[in-house]
C-alpha positions in Angstrom: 86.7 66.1 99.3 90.4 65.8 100.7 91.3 64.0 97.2 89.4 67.0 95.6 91.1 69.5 97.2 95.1 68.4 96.8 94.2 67.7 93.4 93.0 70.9 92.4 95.7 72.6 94.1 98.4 70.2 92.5 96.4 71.8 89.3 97.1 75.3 91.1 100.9 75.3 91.0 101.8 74.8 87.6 99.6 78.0 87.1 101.0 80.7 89.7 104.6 79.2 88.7 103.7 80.7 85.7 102.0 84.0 86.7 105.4 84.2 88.4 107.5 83.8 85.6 105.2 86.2 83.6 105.5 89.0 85.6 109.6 88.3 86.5 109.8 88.4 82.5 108.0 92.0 82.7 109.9 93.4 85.5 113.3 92.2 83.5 112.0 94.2 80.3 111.3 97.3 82.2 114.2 99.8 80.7 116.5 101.4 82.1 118.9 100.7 85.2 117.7 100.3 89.1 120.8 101.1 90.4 120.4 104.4 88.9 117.8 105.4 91.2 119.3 104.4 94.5 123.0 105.7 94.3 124.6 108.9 93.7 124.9 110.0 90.1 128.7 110.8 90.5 130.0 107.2 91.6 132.2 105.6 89.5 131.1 102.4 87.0 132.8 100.2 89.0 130.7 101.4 92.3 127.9 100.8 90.6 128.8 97.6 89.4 130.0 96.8 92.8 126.1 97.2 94.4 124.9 95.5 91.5 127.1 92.6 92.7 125.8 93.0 95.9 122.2 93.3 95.2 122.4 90.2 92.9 121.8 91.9 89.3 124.9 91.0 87.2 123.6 87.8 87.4 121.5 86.0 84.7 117.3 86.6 85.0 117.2 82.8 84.9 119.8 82.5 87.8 118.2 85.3 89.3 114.8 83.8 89.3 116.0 80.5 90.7 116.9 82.2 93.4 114.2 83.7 94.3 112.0 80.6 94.0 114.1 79.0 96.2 113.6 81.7 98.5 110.0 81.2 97.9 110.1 77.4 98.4 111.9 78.1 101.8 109.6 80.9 102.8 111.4 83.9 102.0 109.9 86.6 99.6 113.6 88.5 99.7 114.2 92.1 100.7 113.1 95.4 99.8 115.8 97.2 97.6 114.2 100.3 99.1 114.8 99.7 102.4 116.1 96.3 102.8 113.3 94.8 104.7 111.8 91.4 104.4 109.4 91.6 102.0 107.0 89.4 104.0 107.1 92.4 106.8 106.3 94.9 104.0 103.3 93.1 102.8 102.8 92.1 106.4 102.5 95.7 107.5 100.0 96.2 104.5 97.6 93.1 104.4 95.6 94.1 106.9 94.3 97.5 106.3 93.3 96.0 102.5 91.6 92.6 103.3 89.5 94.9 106.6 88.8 97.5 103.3 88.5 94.3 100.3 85.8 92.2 102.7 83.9 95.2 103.9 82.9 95.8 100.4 82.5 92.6 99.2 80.0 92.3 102.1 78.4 95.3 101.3 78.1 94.3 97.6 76.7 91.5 98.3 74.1 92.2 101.5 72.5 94.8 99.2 73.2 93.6 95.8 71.5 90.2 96.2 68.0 91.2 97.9 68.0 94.2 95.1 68.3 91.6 92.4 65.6 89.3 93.9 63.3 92.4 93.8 64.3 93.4 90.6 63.6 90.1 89.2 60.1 89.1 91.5 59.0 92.7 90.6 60.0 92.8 86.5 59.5 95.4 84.1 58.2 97.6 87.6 59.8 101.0 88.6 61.9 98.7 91.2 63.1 96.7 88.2 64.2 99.8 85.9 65.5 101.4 88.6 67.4 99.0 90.1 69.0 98.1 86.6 69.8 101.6 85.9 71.5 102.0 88.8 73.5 98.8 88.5 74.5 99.9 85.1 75.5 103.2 86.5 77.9 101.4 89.0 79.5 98.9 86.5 80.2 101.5 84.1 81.9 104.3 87.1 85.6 104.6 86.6 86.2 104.0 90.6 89.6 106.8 90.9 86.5 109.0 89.1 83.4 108.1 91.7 86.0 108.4 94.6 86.6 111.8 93.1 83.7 113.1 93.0 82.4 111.6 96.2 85.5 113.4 98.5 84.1 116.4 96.2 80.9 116.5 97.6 81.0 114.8 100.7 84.2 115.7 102.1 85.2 119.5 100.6 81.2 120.8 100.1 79.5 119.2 103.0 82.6 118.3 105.3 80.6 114.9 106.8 83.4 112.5 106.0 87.3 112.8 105.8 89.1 113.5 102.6 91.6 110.7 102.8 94.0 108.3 105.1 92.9 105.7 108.0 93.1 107.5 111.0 92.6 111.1 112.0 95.8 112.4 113.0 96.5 113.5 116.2 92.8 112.1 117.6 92.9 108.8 119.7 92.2 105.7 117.8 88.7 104.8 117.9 86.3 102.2 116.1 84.0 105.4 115.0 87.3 107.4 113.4 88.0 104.3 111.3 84.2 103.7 110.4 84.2 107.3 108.9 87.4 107.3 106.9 86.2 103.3 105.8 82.7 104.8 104.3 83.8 106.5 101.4 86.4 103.8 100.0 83.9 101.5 101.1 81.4 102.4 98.7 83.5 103.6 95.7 85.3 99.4 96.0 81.9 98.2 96.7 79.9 99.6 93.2 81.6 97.5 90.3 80.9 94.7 92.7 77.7 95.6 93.7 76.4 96.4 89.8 77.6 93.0 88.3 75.8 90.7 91.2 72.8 92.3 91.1 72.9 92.1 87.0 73.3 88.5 88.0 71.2 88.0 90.4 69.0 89.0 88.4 69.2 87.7 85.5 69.9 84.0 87.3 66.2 84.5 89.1 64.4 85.1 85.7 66.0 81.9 84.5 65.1 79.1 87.1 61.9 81.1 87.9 60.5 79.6 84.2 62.1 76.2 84.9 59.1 73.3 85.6 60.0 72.4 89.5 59.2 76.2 90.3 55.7 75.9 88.3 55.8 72.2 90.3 56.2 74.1 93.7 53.6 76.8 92.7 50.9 74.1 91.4 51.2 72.5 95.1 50.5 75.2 97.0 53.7 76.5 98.6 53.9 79.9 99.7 55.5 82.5 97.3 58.1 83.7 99.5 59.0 79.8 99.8 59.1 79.3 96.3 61.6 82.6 95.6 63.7 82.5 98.8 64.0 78.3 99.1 63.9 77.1 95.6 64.6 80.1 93.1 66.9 81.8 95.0 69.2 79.0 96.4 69.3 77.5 92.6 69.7 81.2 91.0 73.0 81.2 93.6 75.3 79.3 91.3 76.5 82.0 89.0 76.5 84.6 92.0 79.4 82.2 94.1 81.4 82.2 90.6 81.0 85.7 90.7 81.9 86.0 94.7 85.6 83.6 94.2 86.6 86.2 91.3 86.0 89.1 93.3 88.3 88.6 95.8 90.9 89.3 93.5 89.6 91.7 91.9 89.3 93.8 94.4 92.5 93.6 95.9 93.1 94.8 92.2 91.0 97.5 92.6 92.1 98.8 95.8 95.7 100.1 94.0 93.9 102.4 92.3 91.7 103.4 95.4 93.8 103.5 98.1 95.5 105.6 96.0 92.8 107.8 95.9 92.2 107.6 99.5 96.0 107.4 100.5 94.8 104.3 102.2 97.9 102.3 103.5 97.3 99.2 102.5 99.0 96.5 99.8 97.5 98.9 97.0 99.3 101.8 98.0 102.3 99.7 98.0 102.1 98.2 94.9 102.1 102.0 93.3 104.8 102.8 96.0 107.2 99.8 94.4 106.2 100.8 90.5 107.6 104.1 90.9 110.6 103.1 93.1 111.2 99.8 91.1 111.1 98.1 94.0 110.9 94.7 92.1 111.2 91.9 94.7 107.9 93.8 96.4 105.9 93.6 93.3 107.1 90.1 92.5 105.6 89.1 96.5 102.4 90.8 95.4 101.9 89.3 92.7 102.6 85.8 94.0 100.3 86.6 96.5 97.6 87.6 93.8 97.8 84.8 92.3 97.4 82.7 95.5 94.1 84.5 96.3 93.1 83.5 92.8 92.9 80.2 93.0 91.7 80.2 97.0 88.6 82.4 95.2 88.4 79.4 92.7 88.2 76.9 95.5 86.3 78.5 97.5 83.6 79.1 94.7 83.6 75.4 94.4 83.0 74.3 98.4 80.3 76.8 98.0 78.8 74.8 95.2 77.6 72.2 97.3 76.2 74.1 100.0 73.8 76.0 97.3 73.2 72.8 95.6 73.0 69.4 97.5 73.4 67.5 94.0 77.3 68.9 93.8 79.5 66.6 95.0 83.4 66.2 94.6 85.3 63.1 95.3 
């Protein structure tokens, strides 16, 4: 497993050195001049070329990003041009407000998408089954910035149950209960692509081990039907659903730029919009790195979790 494991991350590297030079290829195509936006219009061309001296910009991209993956390789991510903060702290100050919002949903997806696709597929062609597939269709197809809309709409302008946006209510004392109820509404709008494609999967992986012979096998000798679909189908019907659960990670930290935007939740998301207007380009370069890490950590994790679903996986 250990020989597994530094393998596939030797693998790894190659591929998020790349993702890195991708997007530092990007930010150096972006037109016009940084500088611009931080200094007063009125200084001469020489002042200007002065803080581009300083901030490391009259130099080559290629020397430019060798410095900053040596940085990297030494641990440092580089400053804001913003503020001049450690990018680290920035993202820092953000991670955790994203990864509390990105898990809650992915465990919501999944503790209601799974059992719904079980049903859907023990119970097909029933009410539960079109009903359960319209719905998930409904979900995948929602433009999330457009459900969030309409869900601060009608739950937060016409019935006033929830609040319209942030983390905290200002000016009320932190509490577990204030965080819940600003949490419910991005919860569910992150949650619904998720929760639409795993329970399209679930699904549709039940239907297909369900016909295989061991589960006619199982039937002929007797076992118990909720043996056979929660033991046998369901643990073999798993494998796509784990691919599924590595990409999402990922993907929803994706997502959450869009909705945390919505929400004005202050997490990596809002960030990531905050450094696209502001050009704040050794951010987005950190957040993107860190993307990329998370990638391949889904990957891997989707792996270890092939083995515990099926005892026949093995990696050496």
């Amino acid at each position: 497993m250990l020989k597994y494991l530094i393998r596939r991350i030797l693998i790894a590297l190659p591929v998020i050195l790349g993702v890195t030079i991708i997007t530092f290829t990007i930010i150096q195509m972006a037109p016009g001049d940084i500088v611009d936006l931080y200094v007063d219009p009125t200084l001469s061309a020489a002042d200007k070329e002065a803080i581009r001296h300083n901030l490391g910009l009259d130099q080559h991209p290629v020397i430019q990003y060798g410095v900053w993956l040596k940085g990297v390789a030494q641990g440092d991510l580089g400053n804001s041009l913003v503020n001049r903060q450690p990018v680290a702290v920035r993202i820092g100050e953000r991670m955790g407000p994203t990864l509390g919002l990105s898990l809650t949903a992915l465990a919501v997806a999944f503790l209601i998408a799974i059992p719904v696709g079980v049903i859907s597929a023990t119970k097909q062609y029933s009410w539960l089954d079109y009903g359960s597939s319209i719905f998930a269709l409904m979900f995948v197809s929602i433009p999330g910035f457009f459900l969030g809309i309409g869900l601060i709409f009608f739950f937060s302008l016409r019935l006033d149950w929830l609040p319209v946006s942030g983390m905290r209510t200002l000016g009320v004392e932190k509490s577990f209960v204030d965080l819940l109820q600003h949490m419910i509404l991005p919860t569910v709008v992150l949650s619904a692509g998720t929760m639409g494609a795993v329970t399209r999967y679930t699904r549709s992986s039940m239907l297909d081990v369900v016909r295989q012979d061991f589960i006619r096998t199982a039937r002929a000798k007797g076992v118990s039907e909720r043996l056979v679909v929660y033991k046998h189908t369901l643990r073999n019907a798993l494998i796509p659903v784990i691919t599924l659960l590595g990409l999402q990670l990922p993907q929803l930290l994706g997502g959450a730029i869009i909705i945390e935007s919505v929400f004005m939740w202050p997490g990596m998301g809002r960030l990531a919009i905050e450094a696209i207007n502001s050009r704040d380009y050794p951010v987005l370069m950190g957040l993107n790195l860190l993307t990329a890490v998370l990638v391949v950590l889904g990957g891997l994790l989707s792996d270890m979790m092939y083995s515990v679903a099926d005892p026949r996986i093995r990696y050496s």
